[in-house]
N, C-alpha and C positions, 0 to 999 in steps of 0.2 A: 191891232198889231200883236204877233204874237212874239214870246217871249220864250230866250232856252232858258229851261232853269236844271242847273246839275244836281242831280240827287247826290246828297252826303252818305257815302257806306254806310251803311247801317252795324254798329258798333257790335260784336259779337261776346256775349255774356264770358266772363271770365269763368273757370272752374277752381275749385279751392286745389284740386286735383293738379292742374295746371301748373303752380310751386313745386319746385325740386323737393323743397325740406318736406312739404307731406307728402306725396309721392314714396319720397325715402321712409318715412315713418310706417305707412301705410305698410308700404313692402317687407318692412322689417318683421312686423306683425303678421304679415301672410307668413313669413319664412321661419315662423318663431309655433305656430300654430301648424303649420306641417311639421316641421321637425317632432312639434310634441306629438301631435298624431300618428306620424311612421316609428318613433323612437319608442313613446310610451303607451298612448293608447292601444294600438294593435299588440304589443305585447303582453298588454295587462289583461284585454278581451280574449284574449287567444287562450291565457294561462286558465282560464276560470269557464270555458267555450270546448274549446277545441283539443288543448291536451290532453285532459284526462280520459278520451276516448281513442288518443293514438299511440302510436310507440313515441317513445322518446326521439329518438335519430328521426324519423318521418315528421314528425311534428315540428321539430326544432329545422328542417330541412324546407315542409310546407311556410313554416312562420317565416323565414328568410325571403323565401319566394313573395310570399304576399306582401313583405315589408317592400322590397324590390319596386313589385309593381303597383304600388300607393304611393311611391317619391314620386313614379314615374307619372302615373297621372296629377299627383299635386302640382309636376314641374308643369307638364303640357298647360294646365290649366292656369296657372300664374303666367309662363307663357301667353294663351291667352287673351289674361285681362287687358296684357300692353301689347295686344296684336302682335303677337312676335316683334316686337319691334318696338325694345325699352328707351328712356327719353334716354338722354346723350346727362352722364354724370348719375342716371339710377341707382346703377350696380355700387359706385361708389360710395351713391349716400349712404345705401343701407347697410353698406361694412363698415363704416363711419359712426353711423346711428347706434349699430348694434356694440363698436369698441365704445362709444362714449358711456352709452347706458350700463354697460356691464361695470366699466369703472367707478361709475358712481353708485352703481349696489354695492362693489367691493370695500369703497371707503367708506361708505356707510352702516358696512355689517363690522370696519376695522372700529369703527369710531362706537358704535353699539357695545362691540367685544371690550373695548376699554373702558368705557365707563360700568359694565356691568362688573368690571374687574375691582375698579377703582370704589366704587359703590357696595361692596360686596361686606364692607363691617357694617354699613346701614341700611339693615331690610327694606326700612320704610320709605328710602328714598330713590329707589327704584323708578316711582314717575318722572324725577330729574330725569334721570340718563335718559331715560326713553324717548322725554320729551326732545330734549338736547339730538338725541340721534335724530328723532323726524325729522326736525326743523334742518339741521345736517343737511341729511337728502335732500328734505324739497329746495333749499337755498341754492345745493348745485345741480339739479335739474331743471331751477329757475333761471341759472347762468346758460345751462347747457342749451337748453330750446332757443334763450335771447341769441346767444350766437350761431345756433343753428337754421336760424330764421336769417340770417342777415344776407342782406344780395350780394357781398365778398364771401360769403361762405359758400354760395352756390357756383360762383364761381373757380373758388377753389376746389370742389369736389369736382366738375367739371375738368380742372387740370391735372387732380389727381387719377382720373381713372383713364384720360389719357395716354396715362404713361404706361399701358397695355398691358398692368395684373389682373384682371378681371374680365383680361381675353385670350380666347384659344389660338388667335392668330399667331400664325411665326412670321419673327423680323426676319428678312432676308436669309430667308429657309437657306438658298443652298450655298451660304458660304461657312466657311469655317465651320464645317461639321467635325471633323477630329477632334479641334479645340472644344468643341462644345462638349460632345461626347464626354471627351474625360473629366469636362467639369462635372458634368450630369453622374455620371459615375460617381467621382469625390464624395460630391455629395450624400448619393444615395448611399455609399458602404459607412462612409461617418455618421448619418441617422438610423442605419441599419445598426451598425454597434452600439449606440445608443438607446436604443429600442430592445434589443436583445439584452443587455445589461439590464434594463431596466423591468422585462418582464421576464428572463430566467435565469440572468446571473444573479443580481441579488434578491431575488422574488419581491420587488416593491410595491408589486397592486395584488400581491397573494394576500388575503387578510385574514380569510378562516372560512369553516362551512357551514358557521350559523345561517340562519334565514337573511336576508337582507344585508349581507357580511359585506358582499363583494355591489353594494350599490354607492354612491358617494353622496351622501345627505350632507344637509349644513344646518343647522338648528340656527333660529331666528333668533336673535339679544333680547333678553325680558322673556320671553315665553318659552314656553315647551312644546312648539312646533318644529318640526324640520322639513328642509322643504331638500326634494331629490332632485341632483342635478344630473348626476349619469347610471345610468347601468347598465349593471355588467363590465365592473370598471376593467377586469383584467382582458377582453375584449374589445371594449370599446375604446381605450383610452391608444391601445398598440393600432386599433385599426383609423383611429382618427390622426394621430401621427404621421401614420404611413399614409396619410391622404394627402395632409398638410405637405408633405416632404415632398410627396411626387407633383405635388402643384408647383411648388414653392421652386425644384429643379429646375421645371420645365418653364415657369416663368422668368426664372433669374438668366438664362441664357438667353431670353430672349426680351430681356430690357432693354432699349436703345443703347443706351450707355455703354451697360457692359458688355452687349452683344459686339459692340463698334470694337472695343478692345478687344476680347476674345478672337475677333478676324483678323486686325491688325495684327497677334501673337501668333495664328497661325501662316498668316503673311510673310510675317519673318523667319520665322520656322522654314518656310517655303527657298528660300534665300540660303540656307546653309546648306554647304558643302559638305556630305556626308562622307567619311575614308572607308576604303575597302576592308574586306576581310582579312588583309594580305598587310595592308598596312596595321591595320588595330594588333595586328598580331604581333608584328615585327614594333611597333610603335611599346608596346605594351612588356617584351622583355627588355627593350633597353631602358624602360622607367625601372624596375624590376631590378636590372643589372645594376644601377646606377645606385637605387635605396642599398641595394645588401654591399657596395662597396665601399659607400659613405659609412655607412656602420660600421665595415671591418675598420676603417680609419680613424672615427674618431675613439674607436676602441682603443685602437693601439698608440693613440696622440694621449688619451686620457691617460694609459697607465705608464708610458714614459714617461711623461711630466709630473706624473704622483713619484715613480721610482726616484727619479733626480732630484725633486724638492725636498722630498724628503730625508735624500744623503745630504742635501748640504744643510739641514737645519731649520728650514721656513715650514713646512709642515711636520706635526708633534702629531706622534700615534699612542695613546696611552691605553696598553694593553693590561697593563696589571691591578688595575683598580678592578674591585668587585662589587656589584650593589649589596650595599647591607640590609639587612633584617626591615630595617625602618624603612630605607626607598622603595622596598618593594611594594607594588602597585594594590592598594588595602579593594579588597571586592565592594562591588554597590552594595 
């Protein structure tokens, strides 16, 4: 007698890969390792290679070129790894991954900075702080992974990057485009002035022309290493601004939320009755007429009822006193 028997799916090995949180980590680390290789490597090979056999403007002109196309291959190629086709919450994690991490360098070079302050009449007790700093850091990078690992937080990153910063798509391209417009604008002239101020009105990333002047180091707490975070600060710092800005534009109009409003206010916009020329005109002397004959009035109301109260005795005009010597007003 023969018998069906249903084979059971055969269970498909999980990849460590297959978690958001490494995924995210992983990513962060590819984008952290390009950036150093477009940013610094090629700069520093170039400087000790390549310039000292070109002209200046050509070299500095080639360097740009080649820096260009090594983002563009590290992107294709990170691209890529996730088949063109990143997990759903990727992009999120690793903006996430990369704010958490940086803030816990920051409070732990703050926390470094203060006890080497605090410790600074006891030579010898230098190993305290330093100790106290590690242990710092690793406590909140122990915190940060425990909740970076948890299956609410992958979901959450999931709903954050739904919320379409970390895409090029437009919501409902073609409405409300005036309204958008002039936010987009706002924007960009308010971080354009700020940007401007900041790198020619009061020269704030001018530093000097020594050697390494204009790079932004941080010296490590306890030691005498510094470790470089950007160069080419008065460069780099206007041109990553003006990245951020033009992202930051072009996303914010197009946030559900605020997108919804922005059409709405063009919607109502839509709805007013604009006046002629003919009326603004004629509208615009008789407000005009009305101000300068209100003034001649209460002009001539004020100094009636000064002239009359004051004949009969209710207002005192005391003309004859003089400030003496003393009341006069002594200089700062």
């Amino acid at each position: 007698m023969a018998l069906a028997v249903k084979n059971a799916p055969e269970a498909t090995a999980q990849s460590p890969f297959d978690r958001l949180a490494v995924s995210s980590l992983v990513g962060l680390v590819y984008v952290l390792a390009a950036v150093g290789i477009v940013y610094n490597a090629i700069p520093a090979v170039w400087a000790q290679t390549v310039a000292p056999v070109l002209n200046p403007i050509m070299s500095g002109f080639l360097m740009v070129v080649a820096m260009i196309a090594a983002a563009g291959v590290l992107g294709w190629v990170g691209l890529r790894l996730v088949n063109f086709q990143p997990a759903h919450g990727l992009k999120g994690g690793i903006f996430v991954a990369f704010i958490g991490l940086a803030g816990i360098a920051l409070s732990t070079w703050l926390v470094g900075e203060f006890f080497e302050w605090a410790l600074s009449h006891w030579p010898n007790a230098w190993p305290v702080g330093a100790v106290i700093t590690v242990a710092a850091g690793l406590a909140q990078l122990y915190f940060f992974f425990r909740w970076f690992f948890r299956p609410q937080t992958e979901e959450s990153l999931i709903a954050f990057e739904d919320q379409g910063w970390f895409s090029a798509t437009a919501y409902k391209k073609s409405q409300g485009l005036r309204v958008r417009r002039g936010t987009m604008l706002g924007i960009l002239i308010m971080a354009g002035c700020g940007i401007w101020v900041l790198t020619i009105g009061h020269k704030t990333l001018v530093y000097g022309v020594a050697e390494n002047a204009n790079h932004w180091f941080v010296r490590i707490p306890f030691t005498d290493l510094h470790l470089q975070l950007l160069r080419d600060v008065r460069f780099s710092v206007p041109l990553l601004l003006t990245a951020l800005t033009l992202w930051f534009m072009w996303r914010v109009v197009n946030w559900p939320t605020f997108a919804d409003f922005l059409i709405a206010t063009e919607a109502e916009l839509n709805k007013v009755s604009w006046t002629t020329r003919k009326r603004l005109y004629q509208d615009t002397i008789v407000v005009l007429t009305t101000v300068v004959l209100m003034t001649i009035f209460l002009f001539v109301v004020d100094l009636t009822w000064g002239f009359l109260l004051s004949r009969v005795g209710v207002l005192h005009t005391d003309t004859t006193s003089q400030p003496t010597q003393g009341d006069k007003e002594q200089p700062w």
